[in-house]
Residue frames as a rotation matrix with the C-alpha (Angstrom) as fourth column:
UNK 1
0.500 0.684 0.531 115.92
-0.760 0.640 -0.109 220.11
-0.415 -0.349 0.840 145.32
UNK 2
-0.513 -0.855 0.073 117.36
-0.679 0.457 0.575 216.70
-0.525 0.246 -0.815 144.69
UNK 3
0.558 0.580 -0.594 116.33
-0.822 0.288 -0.491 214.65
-0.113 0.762 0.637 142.18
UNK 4
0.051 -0.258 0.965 116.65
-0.369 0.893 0.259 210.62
-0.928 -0.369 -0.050 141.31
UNK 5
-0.270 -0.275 -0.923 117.83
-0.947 0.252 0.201 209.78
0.177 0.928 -0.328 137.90
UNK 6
0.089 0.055 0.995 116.04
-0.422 0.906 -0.012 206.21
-0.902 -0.419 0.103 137.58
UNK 7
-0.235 -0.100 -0.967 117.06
-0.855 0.495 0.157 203.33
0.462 0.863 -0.202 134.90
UNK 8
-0.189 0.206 -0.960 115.64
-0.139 0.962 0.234 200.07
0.972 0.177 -0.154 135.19
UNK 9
0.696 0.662 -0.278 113.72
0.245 0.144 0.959 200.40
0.675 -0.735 -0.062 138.64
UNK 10
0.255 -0.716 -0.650 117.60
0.955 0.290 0.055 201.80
0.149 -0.635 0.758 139.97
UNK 11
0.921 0.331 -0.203 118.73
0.249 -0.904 -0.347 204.92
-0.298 0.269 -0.916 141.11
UNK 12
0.462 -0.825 0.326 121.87
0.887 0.434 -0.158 205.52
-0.011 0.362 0.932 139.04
UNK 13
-0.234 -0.781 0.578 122.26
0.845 -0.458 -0.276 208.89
0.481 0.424 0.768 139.38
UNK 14
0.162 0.294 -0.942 121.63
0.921 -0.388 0.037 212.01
-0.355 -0.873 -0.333 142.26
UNK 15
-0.598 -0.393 0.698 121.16
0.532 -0.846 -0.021 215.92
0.599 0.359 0.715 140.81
UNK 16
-0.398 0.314 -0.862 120.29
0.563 -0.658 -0.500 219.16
-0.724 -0.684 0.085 142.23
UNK 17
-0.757 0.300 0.581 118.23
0.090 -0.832 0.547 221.41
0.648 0.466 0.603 140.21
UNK 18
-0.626 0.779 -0.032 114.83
-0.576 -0.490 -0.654 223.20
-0.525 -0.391 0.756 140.64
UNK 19
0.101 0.897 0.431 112.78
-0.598 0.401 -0.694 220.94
-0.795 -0.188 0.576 138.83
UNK 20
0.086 -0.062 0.994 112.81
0.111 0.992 0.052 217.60
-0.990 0.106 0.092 136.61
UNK 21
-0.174 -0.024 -0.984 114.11
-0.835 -0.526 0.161 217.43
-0.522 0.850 0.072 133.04
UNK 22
-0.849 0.040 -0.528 113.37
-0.323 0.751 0.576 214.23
0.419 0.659 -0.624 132.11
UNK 23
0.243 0.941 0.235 110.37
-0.794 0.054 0.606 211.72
0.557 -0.333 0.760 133.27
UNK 24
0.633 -0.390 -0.668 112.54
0.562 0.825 0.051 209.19
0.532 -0.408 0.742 134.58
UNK 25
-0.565 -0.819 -0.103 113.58
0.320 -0.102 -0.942 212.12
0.761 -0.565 0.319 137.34
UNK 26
0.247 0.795 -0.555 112.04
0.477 0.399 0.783 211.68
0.844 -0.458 -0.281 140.45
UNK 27
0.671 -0.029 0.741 111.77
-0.467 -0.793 0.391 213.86
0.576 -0.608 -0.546 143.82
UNK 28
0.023 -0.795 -0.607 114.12
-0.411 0.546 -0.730 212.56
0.911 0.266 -0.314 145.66
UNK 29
0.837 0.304 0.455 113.13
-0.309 -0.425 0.851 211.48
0.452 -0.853 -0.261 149.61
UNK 30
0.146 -0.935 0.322 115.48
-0.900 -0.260 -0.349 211.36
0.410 -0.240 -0.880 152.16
UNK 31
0.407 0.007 0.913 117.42
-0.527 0.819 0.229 208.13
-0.746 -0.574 0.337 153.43
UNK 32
0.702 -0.169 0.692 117.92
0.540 0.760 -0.362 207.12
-0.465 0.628 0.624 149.63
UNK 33
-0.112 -0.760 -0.640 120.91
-0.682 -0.410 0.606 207.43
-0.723 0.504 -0.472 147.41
UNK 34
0.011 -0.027 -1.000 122.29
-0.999 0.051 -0.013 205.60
0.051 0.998 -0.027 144.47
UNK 35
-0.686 -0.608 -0.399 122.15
-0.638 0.767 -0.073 202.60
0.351 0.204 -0.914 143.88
UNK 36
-0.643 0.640 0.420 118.39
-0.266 0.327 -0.907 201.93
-0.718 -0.695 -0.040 145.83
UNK 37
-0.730 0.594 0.338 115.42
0.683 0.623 0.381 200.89
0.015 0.509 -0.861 144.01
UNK 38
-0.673 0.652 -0.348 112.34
-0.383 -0.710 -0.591 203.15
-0.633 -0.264 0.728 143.18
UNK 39
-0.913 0.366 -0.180 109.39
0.113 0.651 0.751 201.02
0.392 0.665 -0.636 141.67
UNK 40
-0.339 0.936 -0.101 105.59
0.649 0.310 0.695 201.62
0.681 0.170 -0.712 141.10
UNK 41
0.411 0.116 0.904 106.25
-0.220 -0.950 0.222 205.60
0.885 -0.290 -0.364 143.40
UNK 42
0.957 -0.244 0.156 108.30
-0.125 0.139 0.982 204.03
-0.262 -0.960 0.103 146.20
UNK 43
0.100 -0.992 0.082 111.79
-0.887 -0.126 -0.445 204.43
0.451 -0.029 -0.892 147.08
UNK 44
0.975 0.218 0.028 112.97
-0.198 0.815 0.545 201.09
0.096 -0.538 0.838 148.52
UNK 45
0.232 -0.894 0.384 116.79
-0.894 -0.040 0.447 199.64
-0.384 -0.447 -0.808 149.58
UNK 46
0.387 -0.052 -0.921 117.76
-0.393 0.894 -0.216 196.28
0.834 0.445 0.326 147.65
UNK 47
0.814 0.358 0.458 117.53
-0.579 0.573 0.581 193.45
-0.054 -0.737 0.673 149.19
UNK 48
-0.258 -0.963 0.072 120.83
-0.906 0.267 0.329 192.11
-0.337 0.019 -0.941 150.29
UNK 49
0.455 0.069 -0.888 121.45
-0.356 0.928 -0.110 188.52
0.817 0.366 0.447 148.96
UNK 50
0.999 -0.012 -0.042 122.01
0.043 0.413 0.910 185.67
0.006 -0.911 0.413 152.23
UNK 51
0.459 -0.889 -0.013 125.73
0.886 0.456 0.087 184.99
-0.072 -0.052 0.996 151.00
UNK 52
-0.074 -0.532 0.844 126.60
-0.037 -0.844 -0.535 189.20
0.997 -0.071 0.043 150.89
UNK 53
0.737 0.569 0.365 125.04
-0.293 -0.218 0.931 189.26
0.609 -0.793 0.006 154.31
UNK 54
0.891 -0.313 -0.328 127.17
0.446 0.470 0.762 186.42
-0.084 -0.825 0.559 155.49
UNK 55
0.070 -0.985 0.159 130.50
0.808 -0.037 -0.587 188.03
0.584 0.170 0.794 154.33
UNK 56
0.027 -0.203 0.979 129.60
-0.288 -0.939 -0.186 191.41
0.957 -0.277 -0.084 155.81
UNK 57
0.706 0.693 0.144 129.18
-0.345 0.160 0.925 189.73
0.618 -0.703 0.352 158.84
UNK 58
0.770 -0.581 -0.264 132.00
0.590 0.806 -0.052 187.65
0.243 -0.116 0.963 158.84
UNK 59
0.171 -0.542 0.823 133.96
0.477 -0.685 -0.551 190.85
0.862 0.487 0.141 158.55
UNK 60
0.405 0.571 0.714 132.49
-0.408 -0.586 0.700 192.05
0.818 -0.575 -0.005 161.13
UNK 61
0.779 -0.310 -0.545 134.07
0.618 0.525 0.585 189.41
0.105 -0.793 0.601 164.07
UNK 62
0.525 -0.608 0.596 136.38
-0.558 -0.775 -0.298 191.30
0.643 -0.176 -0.746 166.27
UNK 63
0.782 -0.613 0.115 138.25
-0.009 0.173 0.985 188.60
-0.624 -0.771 0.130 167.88
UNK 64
0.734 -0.663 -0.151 141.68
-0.462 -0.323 -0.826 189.37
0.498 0.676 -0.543 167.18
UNK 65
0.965 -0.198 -0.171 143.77
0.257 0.843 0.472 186.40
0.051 -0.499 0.865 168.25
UNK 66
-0.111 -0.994 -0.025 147.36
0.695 -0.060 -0.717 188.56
0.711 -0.097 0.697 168.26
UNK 67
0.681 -0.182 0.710 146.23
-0.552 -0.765 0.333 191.20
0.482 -0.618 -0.621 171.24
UNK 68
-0.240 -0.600 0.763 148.70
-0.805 -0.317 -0.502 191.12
0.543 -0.735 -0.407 173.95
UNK 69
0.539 0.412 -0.735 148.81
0.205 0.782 0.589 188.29
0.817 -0.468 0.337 176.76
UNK 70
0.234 -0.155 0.960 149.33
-0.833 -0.541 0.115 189.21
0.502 -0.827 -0.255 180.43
UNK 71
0.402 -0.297 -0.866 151.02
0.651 0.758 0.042 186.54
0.644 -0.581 0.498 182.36
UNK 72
0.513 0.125 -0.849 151.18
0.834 0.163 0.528 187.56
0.204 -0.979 -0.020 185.77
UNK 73
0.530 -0.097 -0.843 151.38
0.300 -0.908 0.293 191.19
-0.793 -0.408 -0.451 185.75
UNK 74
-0.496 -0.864 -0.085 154.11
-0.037 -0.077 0.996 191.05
-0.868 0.497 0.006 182.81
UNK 75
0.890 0.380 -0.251 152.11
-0.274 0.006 -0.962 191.84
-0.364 0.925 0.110 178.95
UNK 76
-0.690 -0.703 0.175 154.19
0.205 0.042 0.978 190.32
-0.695 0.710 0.115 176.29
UNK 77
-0.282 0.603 -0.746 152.84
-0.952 -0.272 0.139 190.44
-0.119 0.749 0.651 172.56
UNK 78
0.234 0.885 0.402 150.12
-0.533 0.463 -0.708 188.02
-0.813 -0.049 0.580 171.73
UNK 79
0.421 0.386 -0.821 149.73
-0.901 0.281 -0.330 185.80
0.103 0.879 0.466 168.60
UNK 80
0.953 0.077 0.293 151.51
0.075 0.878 -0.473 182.63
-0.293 0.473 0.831 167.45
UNK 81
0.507 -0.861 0.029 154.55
0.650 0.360 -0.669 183.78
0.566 0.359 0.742 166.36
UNK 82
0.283 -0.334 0.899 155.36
-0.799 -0.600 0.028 185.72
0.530 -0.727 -0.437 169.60
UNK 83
0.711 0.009 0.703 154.77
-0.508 0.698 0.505 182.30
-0.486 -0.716 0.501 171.16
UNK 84
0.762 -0.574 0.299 157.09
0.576 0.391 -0.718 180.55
0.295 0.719 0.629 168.08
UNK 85
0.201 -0.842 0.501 160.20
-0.169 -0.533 -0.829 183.37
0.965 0.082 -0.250 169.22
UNK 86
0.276 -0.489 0.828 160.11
-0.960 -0.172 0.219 182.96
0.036 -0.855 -0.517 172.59
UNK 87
0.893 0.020 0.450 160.00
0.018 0.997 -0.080 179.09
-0.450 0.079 0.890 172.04
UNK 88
0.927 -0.306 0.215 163.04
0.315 0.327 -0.891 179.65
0.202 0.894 0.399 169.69
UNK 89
0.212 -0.803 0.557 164.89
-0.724 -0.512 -0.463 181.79
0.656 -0.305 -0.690 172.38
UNK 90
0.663 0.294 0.688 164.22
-0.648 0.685 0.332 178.97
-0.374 -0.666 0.646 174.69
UNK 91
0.849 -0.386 0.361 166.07
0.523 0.707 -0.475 176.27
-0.072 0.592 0.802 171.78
UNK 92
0.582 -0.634 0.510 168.73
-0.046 -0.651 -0.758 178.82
0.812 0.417 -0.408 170.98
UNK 93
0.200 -0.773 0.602 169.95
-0.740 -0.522 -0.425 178.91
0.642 -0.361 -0.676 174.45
UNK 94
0.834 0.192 0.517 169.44
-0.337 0.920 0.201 175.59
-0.437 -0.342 0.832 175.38
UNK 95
0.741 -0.641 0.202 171.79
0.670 0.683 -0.291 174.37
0.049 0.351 0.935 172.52
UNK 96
0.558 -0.726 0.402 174.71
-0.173 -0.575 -0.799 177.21
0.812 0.376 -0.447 173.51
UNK 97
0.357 0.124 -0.926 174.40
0.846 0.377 0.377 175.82
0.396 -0.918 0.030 177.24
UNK 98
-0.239 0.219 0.946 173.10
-0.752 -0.658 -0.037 178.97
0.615 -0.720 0.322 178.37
UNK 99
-0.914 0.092 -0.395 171.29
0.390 0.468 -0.793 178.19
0.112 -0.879 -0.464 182.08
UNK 100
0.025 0.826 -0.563 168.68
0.233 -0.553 -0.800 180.92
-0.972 -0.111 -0.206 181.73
UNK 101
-0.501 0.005 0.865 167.10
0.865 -0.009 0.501 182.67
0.010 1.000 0.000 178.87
UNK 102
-0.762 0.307 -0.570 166.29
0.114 -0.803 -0.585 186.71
-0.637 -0.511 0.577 178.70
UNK 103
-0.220 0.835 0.504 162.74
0.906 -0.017 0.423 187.64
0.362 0.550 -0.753 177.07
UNK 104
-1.000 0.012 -0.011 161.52
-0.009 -0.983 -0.185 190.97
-0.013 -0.185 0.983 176.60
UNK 105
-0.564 0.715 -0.413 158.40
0.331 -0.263 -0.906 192.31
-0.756 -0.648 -0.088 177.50
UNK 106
0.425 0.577 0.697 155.33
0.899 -0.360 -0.250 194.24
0.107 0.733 -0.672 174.97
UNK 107
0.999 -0.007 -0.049 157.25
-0.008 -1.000 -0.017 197.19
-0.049 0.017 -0.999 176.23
UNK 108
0.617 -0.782 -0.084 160.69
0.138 0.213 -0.967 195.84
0.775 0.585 0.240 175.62
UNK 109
0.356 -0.433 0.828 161.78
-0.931 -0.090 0.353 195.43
-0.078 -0.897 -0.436 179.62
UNK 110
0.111 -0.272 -0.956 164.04
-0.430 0.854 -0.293 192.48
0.896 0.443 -0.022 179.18
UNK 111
0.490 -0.023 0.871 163.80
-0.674 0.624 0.395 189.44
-0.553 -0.781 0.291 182.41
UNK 112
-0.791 -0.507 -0.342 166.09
-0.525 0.850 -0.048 186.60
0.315 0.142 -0.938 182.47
UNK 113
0.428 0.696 0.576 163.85
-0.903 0.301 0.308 183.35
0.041 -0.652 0.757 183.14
UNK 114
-0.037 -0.403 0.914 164.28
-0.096 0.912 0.399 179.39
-0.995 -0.073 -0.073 183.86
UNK 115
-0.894 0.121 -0.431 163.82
-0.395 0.239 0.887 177.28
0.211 0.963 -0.166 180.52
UNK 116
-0.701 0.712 0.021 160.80
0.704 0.688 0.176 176.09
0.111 0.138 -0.984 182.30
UNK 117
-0.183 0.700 -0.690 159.42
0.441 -0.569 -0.694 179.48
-0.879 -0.431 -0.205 182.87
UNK 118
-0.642 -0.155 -0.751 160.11
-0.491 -0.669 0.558 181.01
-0.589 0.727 0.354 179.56
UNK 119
-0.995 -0.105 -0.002 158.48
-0.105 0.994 0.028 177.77
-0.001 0.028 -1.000 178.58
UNK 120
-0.078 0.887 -0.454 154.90
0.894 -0.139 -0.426 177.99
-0.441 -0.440 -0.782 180.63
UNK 121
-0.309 0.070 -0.949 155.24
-0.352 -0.935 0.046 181.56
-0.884 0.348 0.313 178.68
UNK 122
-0.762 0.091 -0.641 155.26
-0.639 0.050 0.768 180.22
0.102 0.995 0.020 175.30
UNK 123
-0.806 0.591 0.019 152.59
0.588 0.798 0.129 177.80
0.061 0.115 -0.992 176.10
UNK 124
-0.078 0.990 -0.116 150.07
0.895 0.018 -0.446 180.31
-0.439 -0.138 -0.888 177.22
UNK 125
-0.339 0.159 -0.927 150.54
-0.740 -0.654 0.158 182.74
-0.581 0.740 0.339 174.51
UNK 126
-0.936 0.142 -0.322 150.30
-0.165 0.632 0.758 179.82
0.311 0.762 -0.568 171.98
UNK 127
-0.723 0.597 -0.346 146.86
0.477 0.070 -0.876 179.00
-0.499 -0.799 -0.336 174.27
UNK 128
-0.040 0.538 -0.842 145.58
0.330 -0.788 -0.520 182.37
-0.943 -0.299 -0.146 173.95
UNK 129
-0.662 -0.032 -0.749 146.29
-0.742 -0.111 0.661 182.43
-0.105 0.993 0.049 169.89
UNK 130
-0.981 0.119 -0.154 144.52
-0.023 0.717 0.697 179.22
0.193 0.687 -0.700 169.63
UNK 131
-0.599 0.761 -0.249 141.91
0.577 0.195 -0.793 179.71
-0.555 -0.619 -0.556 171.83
UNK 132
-0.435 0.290 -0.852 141.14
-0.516 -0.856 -0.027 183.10
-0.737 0.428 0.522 170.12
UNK 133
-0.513 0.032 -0.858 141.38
-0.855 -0.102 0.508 181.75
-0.071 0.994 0.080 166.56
UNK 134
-0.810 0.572 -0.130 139.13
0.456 0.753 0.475 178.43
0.370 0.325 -0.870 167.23
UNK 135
-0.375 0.900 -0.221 136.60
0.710 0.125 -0.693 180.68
-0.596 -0.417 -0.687 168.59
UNK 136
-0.376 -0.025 -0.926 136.89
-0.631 -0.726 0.276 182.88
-0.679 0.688 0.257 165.38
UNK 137
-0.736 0.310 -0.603 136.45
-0.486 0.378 0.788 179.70
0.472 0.872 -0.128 163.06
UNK 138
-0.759 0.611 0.227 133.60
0.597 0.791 -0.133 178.33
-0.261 0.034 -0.965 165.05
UNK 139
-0.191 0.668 -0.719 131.91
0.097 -0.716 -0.691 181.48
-0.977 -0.202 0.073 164.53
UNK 140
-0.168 0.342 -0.925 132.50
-0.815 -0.576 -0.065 181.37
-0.555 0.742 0.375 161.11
UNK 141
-0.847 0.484 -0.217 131.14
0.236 0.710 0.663 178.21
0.476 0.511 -0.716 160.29
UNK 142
-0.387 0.922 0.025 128.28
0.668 0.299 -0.682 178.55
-0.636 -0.247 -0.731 162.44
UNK 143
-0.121 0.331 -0.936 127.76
-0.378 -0.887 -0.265 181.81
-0.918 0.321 0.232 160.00
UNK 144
-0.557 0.193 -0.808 128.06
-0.824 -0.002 0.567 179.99
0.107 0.981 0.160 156.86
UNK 145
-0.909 0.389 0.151 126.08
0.417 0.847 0.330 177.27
0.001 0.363 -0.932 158.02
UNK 146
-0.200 0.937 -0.286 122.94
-0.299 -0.336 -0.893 179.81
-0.933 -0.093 0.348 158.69
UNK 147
-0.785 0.099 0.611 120.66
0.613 0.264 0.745 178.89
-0.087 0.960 -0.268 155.39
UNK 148
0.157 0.814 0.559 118.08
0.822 -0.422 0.383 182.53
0.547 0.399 -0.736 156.38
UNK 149
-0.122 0.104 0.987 118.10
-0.079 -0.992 0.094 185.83
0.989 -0.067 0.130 157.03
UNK 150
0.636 0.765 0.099 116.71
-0.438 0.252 0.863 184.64
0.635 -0.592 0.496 160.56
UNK 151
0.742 -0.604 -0.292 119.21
0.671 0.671 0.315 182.32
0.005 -0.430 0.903 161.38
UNK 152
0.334 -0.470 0.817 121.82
0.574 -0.586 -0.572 184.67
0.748 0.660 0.074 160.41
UNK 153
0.045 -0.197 0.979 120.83
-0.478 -0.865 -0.152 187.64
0.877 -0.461 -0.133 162.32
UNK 154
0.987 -0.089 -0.138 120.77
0.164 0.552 0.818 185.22
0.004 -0.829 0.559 165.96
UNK 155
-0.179 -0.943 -0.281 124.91
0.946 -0.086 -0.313 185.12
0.270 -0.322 0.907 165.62
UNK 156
0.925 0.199 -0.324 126.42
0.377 -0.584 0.719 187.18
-0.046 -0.787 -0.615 167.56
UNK 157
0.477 -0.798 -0.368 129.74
0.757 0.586 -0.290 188.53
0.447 -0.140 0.883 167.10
């Protein structure tokens, strides 16, 4: 049988025996572990504080502003500095007086493009990073601006 070791209305400590050696060990019921609360013959879960709540939340947000970006059939890699290299292959072969410029693919299939296509590339990755990552920080302000439990649980992420 399991037994709750309680100190100071906490459980601090989880044993197996056949039956209680102290008075501050307590049947034990299921659902609880260490670290819950057991006060006046109830078992009970502490009560999160609003500002743990919001971090676990915050944690929680699953946009992930480097996935991949498809431009027309072709996936390159995603983020900011995908969009910053191809921009930089773009400058690089501009000032050797290339005519074209080759970019490789998320799977590493290299295409020659214009400088204005490689271009219209680096713009909508860069897009698709910002777009991502301002709809990450509005989410997390609208999370720290919640001021209850209530307000809180409404976000969505």
């Amino acid at each position: 049988m399991n037994y709750a070791i309680i100190e100071n209305n906490k459980i601090t400590n989880v044993v197996v025996t056949d039956s209680p050696l102290s008075s501050n060990w307590i049947k034990l019921q299921d659902g609880f572990s260490i670290g819950d609360e057991y006060s006046n013959g109830v078992f009970s879960k502490p009560i999160k504080q609003l500002a743990e709540l919001k971090k676990e939340k915050i944690s929680n947000i699953t946009i992930k502003p480097t996935e991949p970006v498809t431009i027309n059939t072709v996936t390159y890699n995603g983020g900011n500095s995908s969009a910053s290299a191809i921009n930089g292959a773009v400058t690089l072969a501009q000032a050797l007086a290339e005519t074209d410029v080759k970019l490789w693919d998320i799977d590493n299939n290299v295409a020659t493009y214009t400088f204005e296509e490689a271009q219209n590339i680096t713009a909508q990755i860069a897009k698709e990073y910002r777009d991502k990552q301002l709809a990450k920080y509005t989410l997390i302000e609208k999370i720290k601006a919640c001021t209850t439990v209530k307000e809180l649980e409404a976000v969505k992420v």
